[in-house]
C-alpha positions as CSV (number, residue, x, y, z in Angstrom):
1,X,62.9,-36.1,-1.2
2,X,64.3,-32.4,-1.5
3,X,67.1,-31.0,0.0
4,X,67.4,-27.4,0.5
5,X,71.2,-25.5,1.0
6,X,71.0,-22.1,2.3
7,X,74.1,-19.8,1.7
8,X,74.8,-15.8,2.3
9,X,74.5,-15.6,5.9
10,X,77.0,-13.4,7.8
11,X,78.2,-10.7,9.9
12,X,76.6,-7.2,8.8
13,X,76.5,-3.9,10.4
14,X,73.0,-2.5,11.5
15,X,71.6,-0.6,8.6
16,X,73.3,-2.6,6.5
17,X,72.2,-5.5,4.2
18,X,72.3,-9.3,3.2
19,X,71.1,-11.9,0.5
20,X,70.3,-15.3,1.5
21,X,70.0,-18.0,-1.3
22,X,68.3,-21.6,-1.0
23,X,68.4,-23.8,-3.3
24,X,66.8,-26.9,-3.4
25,X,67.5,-30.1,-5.2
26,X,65.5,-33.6,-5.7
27,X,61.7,-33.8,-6.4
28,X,61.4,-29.8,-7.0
29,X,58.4,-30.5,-9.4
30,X,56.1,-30.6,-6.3
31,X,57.1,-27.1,-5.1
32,X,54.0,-25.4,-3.7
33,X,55.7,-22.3,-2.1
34,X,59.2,-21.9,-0.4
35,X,59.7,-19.9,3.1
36,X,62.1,-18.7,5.5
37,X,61.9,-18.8,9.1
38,X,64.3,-17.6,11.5
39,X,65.1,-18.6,15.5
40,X,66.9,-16.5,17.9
41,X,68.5,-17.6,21.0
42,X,66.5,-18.5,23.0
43,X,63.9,-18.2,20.9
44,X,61.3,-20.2,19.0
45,X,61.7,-20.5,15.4
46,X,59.5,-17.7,13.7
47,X,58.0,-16.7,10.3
48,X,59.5,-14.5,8.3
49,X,58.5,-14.8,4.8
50,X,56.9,-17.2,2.0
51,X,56.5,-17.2,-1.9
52,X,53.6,-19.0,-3.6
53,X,56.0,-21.0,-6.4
54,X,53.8,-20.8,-10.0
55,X,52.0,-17.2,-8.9
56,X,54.8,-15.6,-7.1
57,X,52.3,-14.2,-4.4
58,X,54.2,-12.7,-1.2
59,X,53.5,-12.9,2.7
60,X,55.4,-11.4,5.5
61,X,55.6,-10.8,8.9
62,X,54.9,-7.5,10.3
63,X,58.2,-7.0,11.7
64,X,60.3,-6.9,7.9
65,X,58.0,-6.0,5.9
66,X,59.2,-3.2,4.1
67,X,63.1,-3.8,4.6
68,X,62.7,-8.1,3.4
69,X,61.9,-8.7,-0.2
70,X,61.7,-12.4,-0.9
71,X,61.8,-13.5,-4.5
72,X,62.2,-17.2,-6.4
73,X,64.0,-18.3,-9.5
74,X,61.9,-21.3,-10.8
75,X,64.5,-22.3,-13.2
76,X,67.0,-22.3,-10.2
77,X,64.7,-23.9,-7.7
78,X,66.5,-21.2,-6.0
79,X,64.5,-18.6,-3.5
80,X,66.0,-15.5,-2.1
81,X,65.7,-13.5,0.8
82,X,67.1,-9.9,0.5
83,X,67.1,-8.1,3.7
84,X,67.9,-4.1,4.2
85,X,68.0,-2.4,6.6
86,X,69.1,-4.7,9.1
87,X,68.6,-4.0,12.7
88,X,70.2,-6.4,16.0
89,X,66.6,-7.9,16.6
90,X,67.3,-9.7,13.0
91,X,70.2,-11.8,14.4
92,X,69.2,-15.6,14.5
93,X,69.7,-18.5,12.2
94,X,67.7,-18.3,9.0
95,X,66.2,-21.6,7.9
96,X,64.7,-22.3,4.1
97,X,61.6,-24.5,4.0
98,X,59.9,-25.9,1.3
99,X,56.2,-26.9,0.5
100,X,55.4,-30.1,-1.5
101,X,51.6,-29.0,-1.5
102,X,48.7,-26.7,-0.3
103,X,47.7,-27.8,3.1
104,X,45.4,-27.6,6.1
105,X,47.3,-24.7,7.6
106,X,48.7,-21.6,6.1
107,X,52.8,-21.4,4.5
108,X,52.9,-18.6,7.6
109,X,53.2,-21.5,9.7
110,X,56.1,-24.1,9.8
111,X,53.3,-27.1,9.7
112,X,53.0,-26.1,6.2
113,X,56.2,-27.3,5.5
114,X,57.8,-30.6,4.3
115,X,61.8,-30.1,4.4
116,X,64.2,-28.1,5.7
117,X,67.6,-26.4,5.4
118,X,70.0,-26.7,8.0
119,X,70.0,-22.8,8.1
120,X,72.5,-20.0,8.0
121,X,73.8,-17.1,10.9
122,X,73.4,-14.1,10.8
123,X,74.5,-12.0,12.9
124,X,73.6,-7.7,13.0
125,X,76.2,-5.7,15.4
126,X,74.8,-2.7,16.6
């Protein structure tokens, strides 16, 4: 089992900028890459970005690329999220997830994915 705790969400002006942390506890050896994905109102829950764990390689989506910057601390078994440059459209609950192993379908999509945080607001006031 892991469990993952997400902290740093909040209320932020637009332009302005936040750091999400997740850490995650338990059987962290496994770790094959950590993500975050975020849902809206109303909304399904969407990807946002991901981290390969031992080779550090990147993937976002199109819509924060350039203004998110997600980056791990293996001796943590903590993974950040540092977003700038926040606009409204950001505002949804951010979710961690964490991947025990390379599977059939990409770590863009949330099948890839074995646990889950409970997630943390945020909120951008234009």
């Amino acid at each position: 089992q892991v469990q993952l705790v997400e902290s740093g969400g909040g209320l932020v002006q637009t332009g302005g900028s936040l750091r999400l942390s997740c850490a995650a506890s338990g059987r962290t050896f496994e770790t094959y890459a950590m993500g975050w994905f975020r849902q809206a109102p109303g909304k399904g829950r969407e990807f946002v970005a991901t981290i390969r764990w031992f080779l550090g390689g990147t993937t976002y989506a199109d819509s924060v690329k350039g203004r998110f910057t997600i980056s791990r601390d293996n001796a943590k078994n903590t993974v950040y999220l540092q977003m700038n440059s926040l606009k409204p459209e950001d505002t949804a609950v951010y979710s961690c997830a964490f991947a025990t192993r390379r599977g059939v379908v990409g770590t863009t999509q949330r099948g890839a994915y074995d646990y889950w945080g409970q997630g943390t607001q945020v909120t951008v006031s234009s």
